[in-house]
C-alpha distance (Angstrom), angle and dihedral (degrees) to the residues before:
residue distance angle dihedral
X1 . . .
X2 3.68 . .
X3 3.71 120.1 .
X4 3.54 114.7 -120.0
X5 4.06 116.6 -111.0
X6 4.26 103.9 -125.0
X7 3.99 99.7 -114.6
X8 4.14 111.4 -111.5
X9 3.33 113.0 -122.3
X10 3.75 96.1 -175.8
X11 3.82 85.6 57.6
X12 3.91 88.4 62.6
X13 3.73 102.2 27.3
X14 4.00 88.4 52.7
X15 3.76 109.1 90.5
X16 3.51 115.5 -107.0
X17 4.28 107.0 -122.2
X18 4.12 114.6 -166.5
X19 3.57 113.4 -119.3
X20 3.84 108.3 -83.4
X21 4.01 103.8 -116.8
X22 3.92 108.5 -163.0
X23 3.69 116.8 -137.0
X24 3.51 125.9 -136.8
X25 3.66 124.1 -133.7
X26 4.43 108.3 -96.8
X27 3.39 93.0 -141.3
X28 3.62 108.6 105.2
X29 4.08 112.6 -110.2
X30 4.33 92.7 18.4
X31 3.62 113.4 126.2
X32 3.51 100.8 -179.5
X33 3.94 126.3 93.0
X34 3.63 123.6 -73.2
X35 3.77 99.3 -132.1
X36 3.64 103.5 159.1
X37 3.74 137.2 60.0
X38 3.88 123.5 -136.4
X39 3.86 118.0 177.2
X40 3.73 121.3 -110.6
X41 3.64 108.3 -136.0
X42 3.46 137.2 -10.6
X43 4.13 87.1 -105.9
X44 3.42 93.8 46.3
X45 3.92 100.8 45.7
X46 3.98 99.1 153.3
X47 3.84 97.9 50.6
X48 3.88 105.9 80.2
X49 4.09 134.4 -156.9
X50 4.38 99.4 -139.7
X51 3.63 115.3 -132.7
X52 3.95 139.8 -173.5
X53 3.79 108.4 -122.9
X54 4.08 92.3 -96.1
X55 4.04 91.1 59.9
X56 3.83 95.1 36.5
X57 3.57 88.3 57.8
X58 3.74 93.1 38.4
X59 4.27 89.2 52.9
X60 3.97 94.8 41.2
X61 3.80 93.9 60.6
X62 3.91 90.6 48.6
X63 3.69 92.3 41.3
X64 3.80 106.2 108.6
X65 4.11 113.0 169.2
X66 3.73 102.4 -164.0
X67 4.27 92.1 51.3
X68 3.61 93.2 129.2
X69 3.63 111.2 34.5
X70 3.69 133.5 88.8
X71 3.84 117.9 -130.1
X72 3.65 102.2 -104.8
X73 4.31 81.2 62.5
X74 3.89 87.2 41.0
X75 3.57 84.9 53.0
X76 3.94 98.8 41.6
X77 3.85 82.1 46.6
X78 3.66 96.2 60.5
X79 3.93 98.0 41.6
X80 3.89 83.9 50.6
X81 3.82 85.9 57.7
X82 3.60 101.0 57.7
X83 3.53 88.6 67.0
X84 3.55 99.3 38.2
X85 3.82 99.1 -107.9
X86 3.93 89.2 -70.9
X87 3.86 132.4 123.7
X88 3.66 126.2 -93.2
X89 3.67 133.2 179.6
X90 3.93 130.2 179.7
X91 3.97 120.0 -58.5
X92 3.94 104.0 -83.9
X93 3.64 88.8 2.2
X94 3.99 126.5 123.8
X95 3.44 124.6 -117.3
X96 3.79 92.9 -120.6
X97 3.46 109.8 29.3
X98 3.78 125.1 82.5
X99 3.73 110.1 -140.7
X100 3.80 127.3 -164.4
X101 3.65 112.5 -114.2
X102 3.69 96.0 -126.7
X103 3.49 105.2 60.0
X104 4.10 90.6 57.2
X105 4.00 103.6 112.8
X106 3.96 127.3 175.5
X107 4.12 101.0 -106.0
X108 4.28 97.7 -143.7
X109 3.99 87.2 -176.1
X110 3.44 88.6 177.7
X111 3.75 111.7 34.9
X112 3.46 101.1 -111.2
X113 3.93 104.7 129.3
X114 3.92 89.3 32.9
X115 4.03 87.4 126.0
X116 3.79 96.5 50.2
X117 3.39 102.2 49.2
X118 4.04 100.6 30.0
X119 3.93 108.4 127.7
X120 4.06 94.2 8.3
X121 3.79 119.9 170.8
X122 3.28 119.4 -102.0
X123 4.18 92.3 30.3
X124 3.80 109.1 143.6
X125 4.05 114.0 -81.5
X126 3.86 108.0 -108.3
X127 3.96 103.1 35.5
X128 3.08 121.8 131.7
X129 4.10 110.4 -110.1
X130 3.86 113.4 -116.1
X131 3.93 100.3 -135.1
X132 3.83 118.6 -168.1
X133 3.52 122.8 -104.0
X134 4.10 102.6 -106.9
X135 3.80 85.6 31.7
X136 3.72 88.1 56.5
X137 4.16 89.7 42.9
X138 3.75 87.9 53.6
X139 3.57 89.3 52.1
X140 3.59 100.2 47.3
X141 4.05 82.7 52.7
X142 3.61 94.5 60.3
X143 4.12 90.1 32.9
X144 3.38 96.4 -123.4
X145 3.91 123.7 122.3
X146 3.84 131.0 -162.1
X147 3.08 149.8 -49.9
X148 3.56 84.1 53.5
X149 3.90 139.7 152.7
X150 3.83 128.5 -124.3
X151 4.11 91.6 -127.0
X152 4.04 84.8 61.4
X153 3.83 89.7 46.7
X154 3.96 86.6 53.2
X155 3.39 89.7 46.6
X156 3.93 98.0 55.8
X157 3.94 86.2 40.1
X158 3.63 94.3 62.0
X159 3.70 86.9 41.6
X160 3.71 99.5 58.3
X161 3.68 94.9 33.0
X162 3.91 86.3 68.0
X163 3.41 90.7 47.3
X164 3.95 108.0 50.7
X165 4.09 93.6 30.2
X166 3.60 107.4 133.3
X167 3.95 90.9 -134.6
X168 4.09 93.0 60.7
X169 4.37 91.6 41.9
X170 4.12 91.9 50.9
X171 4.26 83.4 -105.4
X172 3.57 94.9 -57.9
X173 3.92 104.4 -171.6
X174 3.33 94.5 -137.1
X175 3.74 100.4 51.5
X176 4.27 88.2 58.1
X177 3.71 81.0 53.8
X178 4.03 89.4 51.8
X179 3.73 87.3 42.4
X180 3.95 98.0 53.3
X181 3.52 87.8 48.6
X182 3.73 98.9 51.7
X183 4.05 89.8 45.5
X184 4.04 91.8 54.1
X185 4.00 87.3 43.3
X186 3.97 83.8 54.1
X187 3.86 95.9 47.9
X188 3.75 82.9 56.7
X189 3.52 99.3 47.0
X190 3.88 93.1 50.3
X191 3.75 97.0 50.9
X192 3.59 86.0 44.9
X193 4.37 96.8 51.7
X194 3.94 93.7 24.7
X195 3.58 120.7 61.9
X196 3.38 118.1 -146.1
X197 3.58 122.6 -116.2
């Protein structure tokens, strides 16, 4: 009986390399080795001519990829490009389906921007304003509630301020309390109405 041969692990562990195939030059008479790739065409950008160094250099300089197209496809060409030659359509638009420019809204689903965009121009007639929450405190404080106007809030100010000042309630402690409230609920209200400049 036959002795068996000890397997070679080398021989398996050693990664396997594909004969190297030199490449001659594809310019008609060159015998040295095409080492480097140029592209074909402009259409046909992933099948390459090989070239020595010499005729690489020779075909890169005359290389020109717009020969062929007028400038309004040069153009269209480089517009496509800055999108990567892929589709687009409007932000929360379909592909398909032409939408009117008015009717696009910013969906808050949760609330989140409810400050920033509260009372925006352009927000549909007839819904009801989103107030913030210690704007809408210092509202309920003066009972007033929006939309309002920053001449009506100075109105009620004046208003209440005669009627909690400690000099007309005989310096009732609780109406300076009243009062302090009703002057922080006004600093609110005027940053709020009155932007600043």
């Amino acid at each position: 009986m036959a002795k068996p041969r000890p397997f070679d692990f080398e021989k398996v562990l050693r990664p396997h390399r594909p004969p190297v195939v030199e490449r001659r030059c594809d310019i008609s008479g060159c015998d040295c080795v095409g080492e480097y790739r140029a592209p074909k065409s402009r259409r046909q950008l992933t099948d390459y001519f090989w070239f020595c160094l010499d005729h690489v250099r020779a075909y890169n300089a005359s290389w020109d990829y717009y020969a062929g197209m007028s400038t309004d496809e040069i153009e269209a060409h480089l517009r496509a490009d800055t999108i990567w030659h892929r589709p687009t359509w409007p932000l929360g638009g379909r592909p398909n389906r032409p939408r009117d420019p008015r009717t696009y809204r910013f969906r808050d689903h949760f609330g989140l921007f409810d400050d920033l965009f509260e009372g925006a121009p352009g927000s549909p007639p007839g819904e009801r304003q989103r107030v913030p929450q210690p704007q809408a405190k210092a509202l309920a404080l003066f009972d007033l509630s929006a939309p309002v106007g920053f001449d009506e809030v100075r109105a009620r100010y004046k208003e209440l301020v005669k009627q909690h000042h400690p000099d007309a309630n005989g310096g009732d402690k609780a109406a300076e309390e009243r009062l302090k409230l009703i002057n922080e609920a006004y600093v609110i209200l005027r940053a709020w109405l009155v932007p600043s400049s």
